[in-house]
C-alpha positions in Angstrom: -3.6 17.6 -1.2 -4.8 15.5 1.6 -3.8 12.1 3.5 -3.9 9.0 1.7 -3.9 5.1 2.3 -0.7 3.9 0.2 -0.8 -0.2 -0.4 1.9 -2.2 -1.2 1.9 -2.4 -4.9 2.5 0.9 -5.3 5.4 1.0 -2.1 7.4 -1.4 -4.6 6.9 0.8 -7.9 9.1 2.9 -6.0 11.8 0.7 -5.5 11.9 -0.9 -9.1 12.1 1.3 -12.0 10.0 -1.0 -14.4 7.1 -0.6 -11.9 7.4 3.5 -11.4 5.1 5.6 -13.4 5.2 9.5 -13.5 2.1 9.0 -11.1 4.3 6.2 -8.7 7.3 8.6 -8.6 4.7 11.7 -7.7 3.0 10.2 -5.0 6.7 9.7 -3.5 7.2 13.2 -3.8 3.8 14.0 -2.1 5.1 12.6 0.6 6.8 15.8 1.3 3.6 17.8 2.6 0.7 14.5 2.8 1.0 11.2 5.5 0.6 7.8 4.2 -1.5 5.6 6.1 -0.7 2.2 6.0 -2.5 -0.9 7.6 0.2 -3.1 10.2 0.5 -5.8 7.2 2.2 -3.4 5.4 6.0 -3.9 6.6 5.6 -7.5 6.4 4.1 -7.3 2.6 7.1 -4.8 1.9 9.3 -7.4 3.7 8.5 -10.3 1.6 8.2 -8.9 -1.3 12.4 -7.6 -0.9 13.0 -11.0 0.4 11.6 -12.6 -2.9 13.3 -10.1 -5.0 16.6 -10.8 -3.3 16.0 -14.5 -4.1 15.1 -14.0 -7.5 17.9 -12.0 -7.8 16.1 -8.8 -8.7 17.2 -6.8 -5.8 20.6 -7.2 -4.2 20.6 -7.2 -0.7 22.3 -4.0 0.2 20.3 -2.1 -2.7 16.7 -3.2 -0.7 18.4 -2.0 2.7 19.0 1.3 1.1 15.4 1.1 -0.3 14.0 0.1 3.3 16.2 3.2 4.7 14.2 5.3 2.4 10.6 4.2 3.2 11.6 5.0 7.2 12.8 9.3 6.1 9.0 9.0 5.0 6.1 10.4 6.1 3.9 7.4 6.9 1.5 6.0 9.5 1.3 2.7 10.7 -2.3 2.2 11.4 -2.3 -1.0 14.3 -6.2 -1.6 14.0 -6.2 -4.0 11.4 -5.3 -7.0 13.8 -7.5 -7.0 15.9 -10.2 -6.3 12.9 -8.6 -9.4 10.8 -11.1 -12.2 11.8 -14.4 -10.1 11.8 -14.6 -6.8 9.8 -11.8 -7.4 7.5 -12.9 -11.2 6.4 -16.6 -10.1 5.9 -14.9 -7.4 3.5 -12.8 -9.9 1.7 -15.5 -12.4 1.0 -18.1 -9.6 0.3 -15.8 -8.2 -2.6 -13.8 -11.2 -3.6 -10.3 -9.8 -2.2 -7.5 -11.0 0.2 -7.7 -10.2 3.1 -4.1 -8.4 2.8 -6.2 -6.2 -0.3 -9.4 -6.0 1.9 -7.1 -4.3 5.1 -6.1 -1.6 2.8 -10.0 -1.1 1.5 -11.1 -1.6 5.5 -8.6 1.5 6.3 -9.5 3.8 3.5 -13.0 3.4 4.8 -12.7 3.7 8.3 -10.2 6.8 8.1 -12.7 8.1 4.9 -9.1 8.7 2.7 -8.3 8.1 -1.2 -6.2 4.7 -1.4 -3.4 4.4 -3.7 -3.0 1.1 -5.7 -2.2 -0.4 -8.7 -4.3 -3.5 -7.9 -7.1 -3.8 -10.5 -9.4 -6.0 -8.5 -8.5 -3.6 -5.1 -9.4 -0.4 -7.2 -12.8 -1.7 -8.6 -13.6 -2.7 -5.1 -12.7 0.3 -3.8 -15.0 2.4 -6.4 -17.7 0.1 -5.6 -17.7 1.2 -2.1 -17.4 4.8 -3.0 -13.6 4.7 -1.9 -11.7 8.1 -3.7 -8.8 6.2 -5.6 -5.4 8.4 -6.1 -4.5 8.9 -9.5 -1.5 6.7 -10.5 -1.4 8.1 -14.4 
């Protein structure tokens, strides 16, 4: 096993059981011996994404501070680059393959660190075969 970049959607699949998958809940246990990577969007995406949830009523508030304590006993990287990357390298990769620019930090940081990416995004993994990006099987 080796290092990976982990994006949001599949962060969340670990907090709500109708978005886990045998693949979702083994990548968590990976975890154990591998490092995540993660671009500095990703606390503010797993942020907002709780804060919705709670609004919506599909997460109560102490149940997503428990799920928050759980992402910070894990082994992951913040990667701080993609800031300062946002407004050059990052656009150019969201325009050139039709992403966000939250989708294209995650593809920017599997290719500058030369890692597998783990997502559920359709759009983010055709993008990232495209570019000859390793994708981490999910199923």
């Amino acid at each position: 096993m080796s290092d990976f970049v982990l994006d949001a959607s599949v962060t969340v699949a670990w907090c709500f059981g109708d978005e886990a998958s045998e693949g979702t809940r083994a990548l968590l246990r990976r975890l154990d011996r591998d490092q995540a990577v993660v671009p500095a969007i990703w606390p503010l995406e797993i942020a907002n994404i709780l804060a919705v949830a709670e609004r919506r009523k599909r997460i109560a508030a102490a149940d997503a501070a428990q799920f928050v304590s759980l992402l910070e006993t894990l082994n992951i990287r913040i990667d701080a680059a993609a800031p300062e990357r946002g407004l050059r390298e990052i656009l150019a990769l969201a325009r050139a393959e039709a992403l966000s620019s939250y989708d294209a930090a995650y593809l920017d940081l599997a290719l500058r660190e030369g890692l597998d990416l783990a997502t559920r995004d359709q759009p983010l993994r055709q993008a990232a075969g495209r570019l000859g990006v390793g994708l981490v099987a999910l199923s």
